[in-house]
N, CA, C and O atoms as a GROMACS GRO file, in nm:
protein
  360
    1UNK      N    1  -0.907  13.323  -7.547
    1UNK     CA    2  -0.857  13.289  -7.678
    1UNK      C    3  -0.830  13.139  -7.683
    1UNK      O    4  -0.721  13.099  -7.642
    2UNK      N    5  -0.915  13.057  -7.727
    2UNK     CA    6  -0.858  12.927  -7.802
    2UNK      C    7  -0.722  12.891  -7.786
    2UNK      O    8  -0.652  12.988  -7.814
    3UNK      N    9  -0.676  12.823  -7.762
    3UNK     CA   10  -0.549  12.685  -7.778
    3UNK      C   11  -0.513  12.695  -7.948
    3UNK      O   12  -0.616  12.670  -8.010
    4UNK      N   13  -0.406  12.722  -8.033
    4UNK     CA   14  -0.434  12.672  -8.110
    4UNK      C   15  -0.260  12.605  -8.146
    4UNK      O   16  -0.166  12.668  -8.099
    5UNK      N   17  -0.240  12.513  -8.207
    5UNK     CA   18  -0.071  12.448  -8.270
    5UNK      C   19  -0.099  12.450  -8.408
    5UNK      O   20  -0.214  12.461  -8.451
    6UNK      N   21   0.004  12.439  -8.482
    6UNK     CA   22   0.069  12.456  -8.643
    6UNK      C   23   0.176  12.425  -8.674
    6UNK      O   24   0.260  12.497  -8.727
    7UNK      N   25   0.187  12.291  -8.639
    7UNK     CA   26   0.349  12.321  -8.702
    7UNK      C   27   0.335  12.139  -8.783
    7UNK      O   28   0.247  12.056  -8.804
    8UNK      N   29   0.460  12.150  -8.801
    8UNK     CA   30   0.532  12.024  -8.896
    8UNK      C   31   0.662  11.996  -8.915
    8UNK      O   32   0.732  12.035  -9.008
    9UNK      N   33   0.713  11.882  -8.768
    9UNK     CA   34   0.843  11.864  -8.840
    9UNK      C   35   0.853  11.727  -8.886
    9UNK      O   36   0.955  11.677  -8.837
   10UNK      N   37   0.776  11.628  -8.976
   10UNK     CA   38   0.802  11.568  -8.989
   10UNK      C   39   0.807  11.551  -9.134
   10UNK      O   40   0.686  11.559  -9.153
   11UNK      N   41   0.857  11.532  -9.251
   11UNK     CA   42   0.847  11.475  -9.402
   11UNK      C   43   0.703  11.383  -9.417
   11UNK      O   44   0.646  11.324  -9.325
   12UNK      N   45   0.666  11.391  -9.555
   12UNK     CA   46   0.608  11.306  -9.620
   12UNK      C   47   0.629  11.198  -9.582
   12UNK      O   48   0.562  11.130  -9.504
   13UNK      N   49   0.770  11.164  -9.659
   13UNK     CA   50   0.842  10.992  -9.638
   13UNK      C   51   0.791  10.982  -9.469
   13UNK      O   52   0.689  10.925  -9.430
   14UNK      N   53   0.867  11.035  -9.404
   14UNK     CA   54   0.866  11.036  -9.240
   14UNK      C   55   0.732  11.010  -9.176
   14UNK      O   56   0.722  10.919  -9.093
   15UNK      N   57   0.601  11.104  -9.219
   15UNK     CA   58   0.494  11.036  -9.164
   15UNK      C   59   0.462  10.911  -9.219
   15UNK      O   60   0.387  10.846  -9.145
   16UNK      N   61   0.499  10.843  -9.344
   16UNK     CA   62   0.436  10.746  -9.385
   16UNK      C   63   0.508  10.602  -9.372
   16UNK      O   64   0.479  10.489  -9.412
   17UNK      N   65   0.633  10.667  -9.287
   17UNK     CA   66   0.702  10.547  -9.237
   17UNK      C   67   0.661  10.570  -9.076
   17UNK      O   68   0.663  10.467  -9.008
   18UNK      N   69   0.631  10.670  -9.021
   18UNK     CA   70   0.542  10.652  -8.882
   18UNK      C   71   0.398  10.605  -8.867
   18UNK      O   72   0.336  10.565  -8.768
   19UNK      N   73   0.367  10.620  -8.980
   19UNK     CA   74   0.220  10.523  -8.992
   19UNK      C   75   0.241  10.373  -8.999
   19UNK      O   76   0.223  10.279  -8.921
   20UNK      N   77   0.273  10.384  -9.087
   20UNK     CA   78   0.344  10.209  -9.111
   20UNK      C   79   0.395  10.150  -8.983
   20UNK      O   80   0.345  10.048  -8.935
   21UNK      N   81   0.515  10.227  -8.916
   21UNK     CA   82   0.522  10.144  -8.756
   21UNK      C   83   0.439  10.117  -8.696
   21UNK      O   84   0.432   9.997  -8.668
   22UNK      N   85   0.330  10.206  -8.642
   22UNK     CA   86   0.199  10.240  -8.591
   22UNK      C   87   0.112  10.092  -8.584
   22UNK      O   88   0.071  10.027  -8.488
   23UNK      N   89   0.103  10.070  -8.736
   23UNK     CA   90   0.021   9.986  -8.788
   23UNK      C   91   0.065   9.850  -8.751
   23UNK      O   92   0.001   9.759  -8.701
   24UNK      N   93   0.192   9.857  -8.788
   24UNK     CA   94   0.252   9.705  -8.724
   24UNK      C   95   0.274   9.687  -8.604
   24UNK      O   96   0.277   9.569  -8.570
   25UNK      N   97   0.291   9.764  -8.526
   25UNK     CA   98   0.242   9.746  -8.360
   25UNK      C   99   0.139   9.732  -8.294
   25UNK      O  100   0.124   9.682  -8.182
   26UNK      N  101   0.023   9.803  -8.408
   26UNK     CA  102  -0.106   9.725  -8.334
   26UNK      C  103  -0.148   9.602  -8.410
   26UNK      O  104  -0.226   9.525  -8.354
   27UNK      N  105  -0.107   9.579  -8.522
   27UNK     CA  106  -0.080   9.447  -8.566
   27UNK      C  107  -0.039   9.332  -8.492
   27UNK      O  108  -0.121   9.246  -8.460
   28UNK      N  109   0.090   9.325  -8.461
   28UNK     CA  110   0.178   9.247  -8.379
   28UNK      C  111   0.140   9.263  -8.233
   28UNK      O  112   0.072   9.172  -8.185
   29UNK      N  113   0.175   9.375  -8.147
   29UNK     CA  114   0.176   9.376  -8.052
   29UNK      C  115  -0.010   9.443  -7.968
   29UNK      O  116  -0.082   9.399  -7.878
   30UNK      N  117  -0.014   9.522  -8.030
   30UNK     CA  118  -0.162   9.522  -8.020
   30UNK      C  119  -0.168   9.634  -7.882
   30UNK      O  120  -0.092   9.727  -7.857
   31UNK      N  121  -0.290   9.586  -7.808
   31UNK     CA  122  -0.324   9.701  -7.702
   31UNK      C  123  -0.372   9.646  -7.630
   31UNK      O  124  -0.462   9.574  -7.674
   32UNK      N  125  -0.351   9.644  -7.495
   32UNK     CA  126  -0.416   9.581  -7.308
   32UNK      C  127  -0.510   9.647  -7.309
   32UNK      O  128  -0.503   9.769  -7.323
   33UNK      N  129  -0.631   9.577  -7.294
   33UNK     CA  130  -0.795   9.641  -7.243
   33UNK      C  131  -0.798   9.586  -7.145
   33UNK      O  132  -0.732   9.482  -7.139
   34UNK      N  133  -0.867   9.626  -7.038
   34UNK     CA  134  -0.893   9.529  -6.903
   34UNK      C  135  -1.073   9.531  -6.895
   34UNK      O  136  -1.143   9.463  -6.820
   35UNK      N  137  -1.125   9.649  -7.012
   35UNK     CA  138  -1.266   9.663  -7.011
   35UNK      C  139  -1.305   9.554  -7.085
   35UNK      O  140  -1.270   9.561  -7.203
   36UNK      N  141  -1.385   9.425  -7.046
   36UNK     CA  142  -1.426   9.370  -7.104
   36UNK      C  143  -1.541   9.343  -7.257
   36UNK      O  144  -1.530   9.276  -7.360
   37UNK      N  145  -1.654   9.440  -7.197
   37UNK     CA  146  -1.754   9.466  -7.305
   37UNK      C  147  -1.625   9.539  -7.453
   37UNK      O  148  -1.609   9.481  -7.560
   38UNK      N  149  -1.559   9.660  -7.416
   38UNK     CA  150  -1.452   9.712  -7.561
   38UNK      C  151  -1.396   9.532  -7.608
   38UNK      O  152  -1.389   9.498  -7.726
   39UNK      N  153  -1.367   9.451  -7.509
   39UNK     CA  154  -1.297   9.360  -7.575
   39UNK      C  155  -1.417   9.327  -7.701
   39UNK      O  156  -1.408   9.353  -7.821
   40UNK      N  157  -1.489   9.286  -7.655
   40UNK     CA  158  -1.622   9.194  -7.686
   40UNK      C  159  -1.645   9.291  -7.864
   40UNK      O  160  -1.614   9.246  -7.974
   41UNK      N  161  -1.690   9.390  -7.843
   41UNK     CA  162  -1.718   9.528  -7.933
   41UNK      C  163  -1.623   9.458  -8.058
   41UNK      O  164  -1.647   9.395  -8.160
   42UNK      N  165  -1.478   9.517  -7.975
   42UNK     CA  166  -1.313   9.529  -8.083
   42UNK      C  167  -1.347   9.404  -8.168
   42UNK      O  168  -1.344   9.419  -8.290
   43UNK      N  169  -1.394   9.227  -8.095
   43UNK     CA  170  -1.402   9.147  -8.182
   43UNK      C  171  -1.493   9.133  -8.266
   43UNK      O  172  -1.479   9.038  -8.342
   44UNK      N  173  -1.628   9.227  -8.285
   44UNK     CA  174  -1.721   9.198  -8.339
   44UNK      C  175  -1.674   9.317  -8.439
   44UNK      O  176  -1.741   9.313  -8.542
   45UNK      N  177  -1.589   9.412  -8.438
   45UNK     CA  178  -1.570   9.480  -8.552
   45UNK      C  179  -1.460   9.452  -8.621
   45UNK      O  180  -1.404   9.542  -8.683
   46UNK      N  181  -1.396   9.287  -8.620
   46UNK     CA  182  -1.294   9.270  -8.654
   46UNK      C  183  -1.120   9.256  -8.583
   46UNK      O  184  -1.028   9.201  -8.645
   47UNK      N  185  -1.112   9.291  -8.507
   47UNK     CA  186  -1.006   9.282  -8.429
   47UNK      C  187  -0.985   9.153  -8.402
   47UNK      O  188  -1.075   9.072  -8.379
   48UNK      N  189  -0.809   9.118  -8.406
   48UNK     CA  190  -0.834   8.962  -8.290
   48UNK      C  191  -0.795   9.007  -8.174
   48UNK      O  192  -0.731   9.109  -8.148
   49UNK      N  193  -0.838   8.926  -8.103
   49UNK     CA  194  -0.907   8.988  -7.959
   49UNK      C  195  -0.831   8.861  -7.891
   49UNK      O  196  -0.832   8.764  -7.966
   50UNK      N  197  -0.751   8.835  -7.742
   50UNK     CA  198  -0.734   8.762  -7.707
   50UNK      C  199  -0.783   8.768  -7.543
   50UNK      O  200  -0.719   8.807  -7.446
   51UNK      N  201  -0.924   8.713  -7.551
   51UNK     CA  202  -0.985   8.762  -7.427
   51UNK      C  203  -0.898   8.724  -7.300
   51UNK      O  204  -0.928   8.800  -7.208
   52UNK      N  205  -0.812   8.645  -7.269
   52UNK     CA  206  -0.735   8.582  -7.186
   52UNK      C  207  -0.663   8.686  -7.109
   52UNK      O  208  -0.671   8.736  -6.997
   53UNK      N  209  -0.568   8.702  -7.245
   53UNK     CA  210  -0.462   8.810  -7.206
   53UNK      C  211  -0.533   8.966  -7.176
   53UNK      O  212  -0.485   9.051  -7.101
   54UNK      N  213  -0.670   8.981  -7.263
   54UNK     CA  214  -0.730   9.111  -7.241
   54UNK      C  215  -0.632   9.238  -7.367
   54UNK      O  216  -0.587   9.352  -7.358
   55UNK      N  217  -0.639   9.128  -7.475
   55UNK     CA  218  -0.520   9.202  -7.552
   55UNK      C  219  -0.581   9.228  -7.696
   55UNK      O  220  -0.627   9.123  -7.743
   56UNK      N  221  -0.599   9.374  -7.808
   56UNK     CA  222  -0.653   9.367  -7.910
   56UNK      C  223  -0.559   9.392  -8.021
   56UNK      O  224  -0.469   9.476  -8.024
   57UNK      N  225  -0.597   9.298  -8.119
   57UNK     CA  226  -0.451   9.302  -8.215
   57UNK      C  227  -0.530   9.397  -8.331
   57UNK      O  228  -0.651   9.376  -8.346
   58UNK      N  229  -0.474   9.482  -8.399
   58UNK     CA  230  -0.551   9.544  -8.533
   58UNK      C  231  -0.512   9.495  -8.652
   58UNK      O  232  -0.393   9.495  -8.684
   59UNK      N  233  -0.619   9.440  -8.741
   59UNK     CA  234  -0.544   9.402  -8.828
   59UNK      C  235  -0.524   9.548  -8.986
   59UNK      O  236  -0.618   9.598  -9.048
   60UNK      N  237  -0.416   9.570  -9.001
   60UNK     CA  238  -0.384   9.735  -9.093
   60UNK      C  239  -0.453   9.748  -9.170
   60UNK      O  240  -0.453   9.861  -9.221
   61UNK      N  241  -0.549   9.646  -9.225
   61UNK     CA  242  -0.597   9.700  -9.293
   61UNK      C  243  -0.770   9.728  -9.305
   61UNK      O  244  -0.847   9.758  -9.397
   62UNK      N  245  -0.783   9.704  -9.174
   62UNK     CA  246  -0.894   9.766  -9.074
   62UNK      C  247  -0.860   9.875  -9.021
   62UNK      O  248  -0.955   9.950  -8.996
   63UNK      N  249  -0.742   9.916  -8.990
   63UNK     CA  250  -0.746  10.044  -8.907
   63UNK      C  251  -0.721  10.110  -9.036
   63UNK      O  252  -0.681  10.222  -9.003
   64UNK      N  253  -0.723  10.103  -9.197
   64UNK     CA  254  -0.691  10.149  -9.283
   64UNK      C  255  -0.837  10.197  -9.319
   64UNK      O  256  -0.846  10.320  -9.326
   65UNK      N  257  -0.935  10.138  -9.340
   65UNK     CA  258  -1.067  10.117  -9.337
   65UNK      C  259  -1.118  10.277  -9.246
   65UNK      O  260  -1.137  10.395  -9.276
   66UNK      N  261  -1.126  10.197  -9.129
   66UNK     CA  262  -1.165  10.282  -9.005
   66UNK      C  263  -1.136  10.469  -9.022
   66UNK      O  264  -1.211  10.562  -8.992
   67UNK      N  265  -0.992  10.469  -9.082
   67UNK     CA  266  -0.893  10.585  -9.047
   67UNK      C  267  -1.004  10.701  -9.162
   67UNK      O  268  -1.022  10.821  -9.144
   68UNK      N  269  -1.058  10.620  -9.269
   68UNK     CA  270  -1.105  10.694  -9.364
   68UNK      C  271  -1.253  10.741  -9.287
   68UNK      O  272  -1.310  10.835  -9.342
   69UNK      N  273  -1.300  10.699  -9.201
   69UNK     CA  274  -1.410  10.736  -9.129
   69UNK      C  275  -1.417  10.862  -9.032
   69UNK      O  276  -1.519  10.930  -9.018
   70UNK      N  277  -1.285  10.886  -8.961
   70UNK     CA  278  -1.238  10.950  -8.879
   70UNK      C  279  -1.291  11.112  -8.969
   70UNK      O  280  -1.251  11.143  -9.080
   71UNK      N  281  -1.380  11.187  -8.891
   71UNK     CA  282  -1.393  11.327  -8.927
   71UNK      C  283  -1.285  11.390  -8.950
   71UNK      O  284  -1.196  11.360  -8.870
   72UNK      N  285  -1.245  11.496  -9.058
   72UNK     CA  286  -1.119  11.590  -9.103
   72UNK      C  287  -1.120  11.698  -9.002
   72UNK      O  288  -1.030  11.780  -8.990
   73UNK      N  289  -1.237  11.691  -8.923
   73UNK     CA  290  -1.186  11.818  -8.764
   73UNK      C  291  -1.292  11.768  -8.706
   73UNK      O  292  -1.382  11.700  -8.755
   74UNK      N  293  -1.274  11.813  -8.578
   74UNK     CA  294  -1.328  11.767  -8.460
   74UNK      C  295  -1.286  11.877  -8.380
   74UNK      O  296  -1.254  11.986  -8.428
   75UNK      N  297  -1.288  11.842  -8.220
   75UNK     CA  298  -1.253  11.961  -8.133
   75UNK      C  299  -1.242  11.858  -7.989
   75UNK      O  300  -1.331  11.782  -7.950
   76UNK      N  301  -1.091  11.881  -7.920
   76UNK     CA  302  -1.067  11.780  -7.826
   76UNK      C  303  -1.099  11.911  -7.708
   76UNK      O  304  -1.046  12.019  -7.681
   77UNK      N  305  -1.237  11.817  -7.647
   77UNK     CA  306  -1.287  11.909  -7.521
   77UNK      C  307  -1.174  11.922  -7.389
   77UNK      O  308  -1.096  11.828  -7.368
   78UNK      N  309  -1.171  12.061  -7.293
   78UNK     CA  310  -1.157  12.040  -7.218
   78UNK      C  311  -1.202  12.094  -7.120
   78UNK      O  312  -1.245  12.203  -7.158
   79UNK      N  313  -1.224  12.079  -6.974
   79UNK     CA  314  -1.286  12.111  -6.882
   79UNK      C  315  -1.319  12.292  -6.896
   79UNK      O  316  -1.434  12.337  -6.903
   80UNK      N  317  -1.198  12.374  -6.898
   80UNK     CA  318  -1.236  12.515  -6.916
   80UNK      C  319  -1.232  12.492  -7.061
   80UNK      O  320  -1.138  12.430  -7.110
   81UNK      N  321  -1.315  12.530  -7.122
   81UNK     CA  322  -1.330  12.554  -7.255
   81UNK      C  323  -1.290  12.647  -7.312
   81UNK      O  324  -1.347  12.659  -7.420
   82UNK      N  325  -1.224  12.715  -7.296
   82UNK     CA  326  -1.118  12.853  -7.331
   82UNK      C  327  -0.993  12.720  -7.378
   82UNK      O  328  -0.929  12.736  -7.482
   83UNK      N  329  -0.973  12.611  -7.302
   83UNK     CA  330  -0.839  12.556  -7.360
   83UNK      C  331  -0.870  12.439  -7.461
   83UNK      O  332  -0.793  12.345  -7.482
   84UNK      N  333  -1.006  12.460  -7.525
   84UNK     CA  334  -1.056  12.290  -7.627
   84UNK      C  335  -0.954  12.352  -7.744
   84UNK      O  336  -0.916  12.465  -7.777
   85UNK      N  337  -0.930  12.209  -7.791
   85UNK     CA  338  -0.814  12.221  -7.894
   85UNK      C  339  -0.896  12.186  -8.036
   85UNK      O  340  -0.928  12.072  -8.070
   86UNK      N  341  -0.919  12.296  -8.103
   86UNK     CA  342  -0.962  12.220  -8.231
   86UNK      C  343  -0.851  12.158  -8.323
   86UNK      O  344  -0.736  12.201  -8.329
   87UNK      N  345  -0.900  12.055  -8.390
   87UNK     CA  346  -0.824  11.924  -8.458
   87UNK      C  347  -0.838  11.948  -8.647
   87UNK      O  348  -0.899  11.858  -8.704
   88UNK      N  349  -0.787  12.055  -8.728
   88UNK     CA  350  -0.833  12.020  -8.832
   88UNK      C  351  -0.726  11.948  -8.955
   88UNK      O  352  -0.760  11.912  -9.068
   89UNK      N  353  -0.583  11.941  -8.890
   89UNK     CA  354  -0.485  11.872  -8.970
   89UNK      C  355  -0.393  12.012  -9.018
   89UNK      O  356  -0.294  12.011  -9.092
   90UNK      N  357  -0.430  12.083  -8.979
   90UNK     CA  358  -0.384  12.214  -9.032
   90UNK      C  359  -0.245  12.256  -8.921
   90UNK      O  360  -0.182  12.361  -8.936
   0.00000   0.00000   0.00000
């Protein structure tokens, strides 16, 4: 039998003030890559990229962009496949 979760404890307001943090942290503070070529990629799709530090900043309203691309389900594999988690927001 499938993996499956359902639940919701968070509000409207509540996710859309957890998005918003989200956003300004990869804004501001961003994300450590140590893979070089993702660095290279992240800057050619927009990201600032600080190859030095190995650090990618998002700017929100690229990952705003992006987020609308993201399929409404998917299915997160796992090794025994009795435990893949399908993803539909539900």
């Amino acid at each position: 039998m499938p993996f499956s979760c359902a639940f919701s404890t968070l509000s409207p307001e509540q996710v859309k003030r957890l998005h918003e943090a989200a956003l300004t942290v990869l804004d501001r503070t961003g994300i450590a890559v140590s893979h070089s070529p993702i660095l290279h990629l992240m800057a050619e799709a927009g990201c600032r990229v600080d190859l030095g530090e190995g650090r990618i900043r998002m700017v929100p309203e690229l990952d705003e962009e992006r987020c609308g691309l993201v399929p409404s389900r998917f299915v997160l594999g796992a090794r025994d496949p009795s435990l893949a988690l399908p993803v539909d927001g539900k």
